[in-house]
N, C-alpha and C positions, 0 to 999 in steps of 0.2 A: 176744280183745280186740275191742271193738269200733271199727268204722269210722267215726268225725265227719265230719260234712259240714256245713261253715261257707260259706255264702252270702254276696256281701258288698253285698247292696242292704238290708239294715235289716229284712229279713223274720225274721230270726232264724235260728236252728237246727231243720234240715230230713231226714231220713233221703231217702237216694239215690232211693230209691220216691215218694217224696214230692214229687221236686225236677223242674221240668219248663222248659227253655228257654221263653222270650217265643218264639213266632214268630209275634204278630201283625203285624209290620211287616216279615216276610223276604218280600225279593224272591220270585215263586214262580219266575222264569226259572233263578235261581240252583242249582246244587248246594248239599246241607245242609255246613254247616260242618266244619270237619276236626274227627275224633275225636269225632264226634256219631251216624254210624252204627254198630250193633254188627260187623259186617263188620271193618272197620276196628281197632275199638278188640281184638276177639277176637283176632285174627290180626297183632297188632302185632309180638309176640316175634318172629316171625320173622324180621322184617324186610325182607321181599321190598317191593320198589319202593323202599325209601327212599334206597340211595345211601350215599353216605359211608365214616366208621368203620366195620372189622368188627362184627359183632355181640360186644358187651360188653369191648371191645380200653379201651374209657374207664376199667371197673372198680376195676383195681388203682391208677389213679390219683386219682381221686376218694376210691378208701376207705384211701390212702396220704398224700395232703393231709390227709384230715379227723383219720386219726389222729395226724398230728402236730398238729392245733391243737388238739384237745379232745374230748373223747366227746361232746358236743353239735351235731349238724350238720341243717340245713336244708336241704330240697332241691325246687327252686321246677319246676313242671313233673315231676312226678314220674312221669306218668304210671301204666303199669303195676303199679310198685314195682318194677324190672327195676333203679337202682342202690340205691334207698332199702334195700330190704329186702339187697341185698349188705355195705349200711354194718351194717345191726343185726345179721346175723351173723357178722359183725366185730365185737362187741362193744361198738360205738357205739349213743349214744340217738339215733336217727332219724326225722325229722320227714317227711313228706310231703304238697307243696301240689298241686294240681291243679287245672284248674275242668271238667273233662270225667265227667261222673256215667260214662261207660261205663270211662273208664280206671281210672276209684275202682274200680268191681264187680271188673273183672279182678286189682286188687292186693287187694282183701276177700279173694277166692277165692284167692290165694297165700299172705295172711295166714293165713288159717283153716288153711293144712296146717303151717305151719311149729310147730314146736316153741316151748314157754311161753314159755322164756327167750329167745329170739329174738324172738316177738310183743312181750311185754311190753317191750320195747322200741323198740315202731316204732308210730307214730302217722299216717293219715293225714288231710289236710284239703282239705273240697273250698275253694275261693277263687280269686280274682285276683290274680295276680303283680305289680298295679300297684295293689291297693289292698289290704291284708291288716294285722290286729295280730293279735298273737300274744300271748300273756300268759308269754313267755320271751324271752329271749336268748341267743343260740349263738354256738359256738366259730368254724364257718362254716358256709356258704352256699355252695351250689352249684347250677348252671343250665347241668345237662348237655343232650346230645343235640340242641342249638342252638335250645333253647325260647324264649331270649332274642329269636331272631327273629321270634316269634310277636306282639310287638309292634311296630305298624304305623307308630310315628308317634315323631320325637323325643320328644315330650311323655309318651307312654306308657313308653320306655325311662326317663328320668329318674324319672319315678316309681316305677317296679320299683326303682330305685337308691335312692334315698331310703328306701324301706320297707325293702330291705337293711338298708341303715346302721342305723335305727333298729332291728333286729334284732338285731345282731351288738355284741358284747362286745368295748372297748376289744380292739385287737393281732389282730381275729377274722380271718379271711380268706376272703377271695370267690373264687371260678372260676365264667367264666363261657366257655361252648362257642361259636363261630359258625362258620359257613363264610364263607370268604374269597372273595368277588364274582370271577369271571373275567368279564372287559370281553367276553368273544365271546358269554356267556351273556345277558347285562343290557341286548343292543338293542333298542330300540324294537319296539313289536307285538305280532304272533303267529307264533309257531314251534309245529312239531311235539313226539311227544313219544315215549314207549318202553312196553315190556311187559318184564314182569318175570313167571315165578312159580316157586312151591314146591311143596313139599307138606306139608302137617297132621298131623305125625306122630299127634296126639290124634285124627284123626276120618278118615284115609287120601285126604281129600282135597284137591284141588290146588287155590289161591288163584291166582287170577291177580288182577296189578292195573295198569294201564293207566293210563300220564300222558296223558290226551287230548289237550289242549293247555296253551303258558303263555303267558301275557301278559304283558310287561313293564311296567312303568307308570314310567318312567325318571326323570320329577324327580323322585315319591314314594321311590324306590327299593323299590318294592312289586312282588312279581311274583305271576301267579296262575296257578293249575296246576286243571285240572278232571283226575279220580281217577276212575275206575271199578272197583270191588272186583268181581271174580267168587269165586263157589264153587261147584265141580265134582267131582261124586263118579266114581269108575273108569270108568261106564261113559261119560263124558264128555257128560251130561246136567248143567246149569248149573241148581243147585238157587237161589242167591242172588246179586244183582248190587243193589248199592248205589252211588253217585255222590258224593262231594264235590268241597269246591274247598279246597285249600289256598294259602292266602296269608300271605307274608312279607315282610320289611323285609331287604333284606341292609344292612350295614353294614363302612363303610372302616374300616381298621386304626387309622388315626388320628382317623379321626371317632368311635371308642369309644374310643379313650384318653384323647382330649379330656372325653369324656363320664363317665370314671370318674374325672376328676382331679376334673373340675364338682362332682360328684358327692361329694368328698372324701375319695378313697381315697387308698394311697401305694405306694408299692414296687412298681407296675404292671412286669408280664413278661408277654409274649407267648410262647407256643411254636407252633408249625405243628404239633404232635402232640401226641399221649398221651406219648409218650418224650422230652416236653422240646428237640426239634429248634428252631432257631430261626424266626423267620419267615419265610414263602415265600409267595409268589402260587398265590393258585389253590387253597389247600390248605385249613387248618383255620387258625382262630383260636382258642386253647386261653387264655384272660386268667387270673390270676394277683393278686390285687392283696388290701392289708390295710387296712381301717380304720385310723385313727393310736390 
């Protein structure tokens, strides 16, 4: 099957080779944007540096909601195909959104091993999570791995909500992932930051990845983290080192419920996990909520 990649500036339909970010007007001081080096996007599965959830501890729950609403499911920030592609081997028709051209290759390349009847069921699309149409409607929607964060700005969230809505099939139902803001993390300025790394079972080398610093931006509630990807082969010679910055929105518990009722969803539930826990500080925001 092949991979679509849908752009959403009016250029049209583009194959991933094709498709090349504007950087006429990026800052050159800046690090490249998250998920824009191949470093990064390669060595995503692992998960080293990110934090949070175990690696794929989400799964059974995403693809246990989705099978109770409908074999039709959307899944916005898709990344990889790391849960998309777990829904279509579950027997769901599975959609995949992205706007990152390296995370599309890495899910092409898992598409292409997987078997017929599994492909044939799994679709990805490159786009924007706050501007996208799709020429269906799904049973639901889901916006794992706290991609939701990745938008900056009230305005930008409501919009991802909207394009939701308009997606989703009378009764459909939405999850949406975030971490829960801790007040000692969120003050003002520059703080320090960590190392983390692995190893590459595919290539026997070790990933390091290094939070340089973050930056808080406290009345945006925008924080910004500079990344440095290392790759080091055994003899501990550093073959490749790439730098981004990732930036996000955290968001209050009730400042997104307020947002998804705006929004016109109903039956909003929160859990602090995968395992349906109730709400906690400090932990996970796991949203829960249906269209009427």
């Amino acid at each position: 099957m092949a991979l679509h990649s849908r752009l959403s500036d009016d250029r049209g339909w583009l194959t991933l080779d094709e498709w090349q970010p504007d950087n006429e007007h990026r800052d050159e001081m800046r690090p490249a944007p998250f998920y824009s080096t191949d470093l990064n996007t390669q060595t995503y599965d692992l998960g080293v540096g990110r934090g949070g959830p175990g690696t794929d501890v989400d799964v059974p729950f995403y693809r246990d909601l989705a099978a109770a609403s409908g074999p039709r499911v959307l899944e916005l920030g898709c990344g990889t195909g790391r849960v998309t592609i777990a829904l279509a081997q579950a027997g769901l028709e599975a959609t995949g959104l992205d706007r990152s051209p390296g995370m599309l290759r890495e899910a092409a390349s898992k598409l292409a091993r997987l078997d017929h009847a599994t492909a044939a069921r799994l679709s990805f699309v490159q786009g924007d999570m706050t501007d996208f149409a799709l020429r269906a409607t799904f049973d639901s929607v889901q916006v794992p791995a706290r991609g939701f964060a990745f938008l900056l700005t009230p305005e930008a969230q409501r919009a991802c909500l909207e394009r939701i809505f308009e997606h989703l099939r009378p009764e459909g139902v939405l999850s949406i992932h975030l971490f829960d803001p801790r007040l000692d993390l969120c003050v003002p300025g520059v703080t320090g930051g960590r190392t983390e790394t692995a190893s590459d079972p595919s290539t026997g080398r070790v990933i390091r990845v290094e939070v340089l610093s973050r930056h808080n931006e406290t009345v945006a509630q925008v924080l910004r983290e500079a990344w440095r990807f290392s790759e080091i082969d055994p003899s501990g010679t550093v073959i490749r080192v790439e730098e981004e910055e990732l930036v996000l929105r955290w968001t209050y518990r009730y400042e997104m419920r307020h947002m998804l009722a705006l929004a016109g969803f109903d039956r909003i539930v929160e859990y602090s996990d995968f395992a349906g826990s109730p709400p906690a500080y400090g932990g996970e925001q796991v949203w829960v909520c249906r269209r009427p």
